[in-house]
C-alpha positions as CSV (number, residue, x, y, z in Angstrom):
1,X,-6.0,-78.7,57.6
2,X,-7.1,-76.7,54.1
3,X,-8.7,-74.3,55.9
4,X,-5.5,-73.7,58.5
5,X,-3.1,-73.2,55.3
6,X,-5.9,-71.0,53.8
7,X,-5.9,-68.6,57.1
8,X,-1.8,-68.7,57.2
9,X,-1.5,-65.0,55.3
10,X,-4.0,-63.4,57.4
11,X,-2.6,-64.3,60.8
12,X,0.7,-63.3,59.2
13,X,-0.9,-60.2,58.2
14,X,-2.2,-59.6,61.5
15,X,0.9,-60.1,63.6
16,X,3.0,-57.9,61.2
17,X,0.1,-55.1,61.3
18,X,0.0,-55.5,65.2
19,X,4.1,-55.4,65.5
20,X,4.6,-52.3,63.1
21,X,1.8,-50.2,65.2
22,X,3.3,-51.4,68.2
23,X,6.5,-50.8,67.5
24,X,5.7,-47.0,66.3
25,X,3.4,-46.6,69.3
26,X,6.8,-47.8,71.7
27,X,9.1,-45.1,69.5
28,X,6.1,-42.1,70.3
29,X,5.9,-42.7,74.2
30,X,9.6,-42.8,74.6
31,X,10.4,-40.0,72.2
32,X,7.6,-38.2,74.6
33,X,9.4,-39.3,77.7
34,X,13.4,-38.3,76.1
35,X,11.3,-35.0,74.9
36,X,9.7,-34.3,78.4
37,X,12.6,-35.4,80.6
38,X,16.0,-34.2,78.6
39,X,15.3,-32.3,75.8
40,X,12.7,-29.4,77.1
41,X,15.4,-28.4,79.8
42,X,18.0,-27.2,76.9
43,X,15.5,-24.9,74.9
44,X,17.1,-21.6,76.6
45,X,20.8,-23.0,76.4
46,X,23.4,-21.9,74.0
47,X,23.7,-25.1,70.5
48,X,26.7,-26.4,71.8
49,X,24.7,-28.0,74.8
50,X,22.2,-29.0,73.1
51,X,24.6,-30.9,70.5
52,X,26.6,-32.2,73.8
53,X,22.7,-33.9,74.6
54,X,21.8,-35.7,71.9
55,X,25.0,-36.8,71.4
56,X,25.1,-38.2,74.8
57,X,21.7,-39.5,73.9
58,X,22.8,-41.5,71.2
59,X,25.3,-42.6,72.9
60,X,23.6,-43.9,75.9
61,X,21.3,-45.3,73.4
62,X,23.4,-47.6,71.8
63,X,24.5,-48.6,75.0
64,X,21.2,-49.8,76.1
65,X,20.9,-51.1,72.3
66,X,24.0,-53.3,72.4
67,X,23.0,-54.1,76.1
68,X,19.7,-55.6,75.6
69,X,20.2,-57.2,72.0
70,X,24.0,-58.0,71.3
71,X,26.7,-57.0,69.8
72,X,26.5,-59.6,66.9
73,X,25.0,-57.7,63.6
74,X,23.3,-60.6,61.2
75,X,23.6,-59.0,57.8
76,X,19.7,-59.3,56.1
77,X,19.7,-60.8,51.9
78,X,18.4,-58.5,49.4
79,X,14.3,-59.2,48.1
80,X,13.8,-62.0,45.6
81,X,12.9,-59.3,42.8
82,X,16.3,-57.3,43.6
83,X,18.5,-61.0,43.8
84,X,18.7,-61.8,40.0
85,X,21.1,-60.8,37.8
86,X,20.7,-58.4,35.0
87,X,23.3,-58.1,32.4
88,X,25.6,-55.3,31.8
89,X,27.5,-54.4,29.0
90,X,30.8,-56.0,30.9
91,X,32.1,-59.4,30.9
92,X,30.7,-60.4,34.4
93,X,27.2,-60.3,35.5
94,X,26.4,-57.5,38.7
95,X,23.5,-57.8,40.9
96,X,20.6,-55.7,39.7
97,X,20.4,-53.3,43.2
98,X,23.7,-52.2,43.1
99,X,24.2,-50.1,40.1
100,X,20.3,-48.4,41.3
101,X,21.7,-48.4,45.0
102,X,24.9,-46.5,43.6
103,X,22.9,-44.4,41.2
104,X,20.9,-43.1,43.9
105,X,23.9,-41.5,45.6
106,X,24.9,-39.8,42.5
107,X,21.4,-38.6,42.3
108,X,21.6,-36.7,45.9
């Protein structure tokens, strides 16, 4: 049983590593296929078609999105190390990630 806890991160590891390469190796083949398929027929055309395309893409995308995942967004809680409070100079306490998620709009 010691040893089956001890292994727990590793296998974790491993499923994650295998997930996030899969996952970027399933974006590359389709982006070849969209790229092959759609996109290499509009090079001579005037922007407004090609704008009119990916727009339809995206479209059509979220579609298939919506279609084979739902509708229903679940909303995802911030890290431990961005979920404690940090006091500024006010009379309530603020969540540390929102005044660095707001300062890094002003910063664009």
């Amino acid at each position: 049983m010691a040893r089956d806890s001890r292994f727990k991160g590793v296998r974790d590891f491993r499923r994650t590593t295998c997930v996030l390469v899969g996952g970027v190796a399933i974006a590359f083949v389709l982006g070849l296929a969209l790229e092959n398929v759609f996109i290499k027929r509009m090079y001579g055309r005037d922007h407004l078609a090609q704008v009119l395309l990916s727009f339809g893409m995206i479209l059509v995308i979220d579609e298939v999105r919506q279609i084979l995942f739902g509708k229903d967004v679940h909303s995802v809680a911030p890290p431990a190390w961005l979920s404690p409070r940090s006091p500024i100079p006010t009379r309530r306490k603020v969540c540390c990630w929102r005044p660095s998620r707001s300062s890094a709009r002003v910063a664009r």
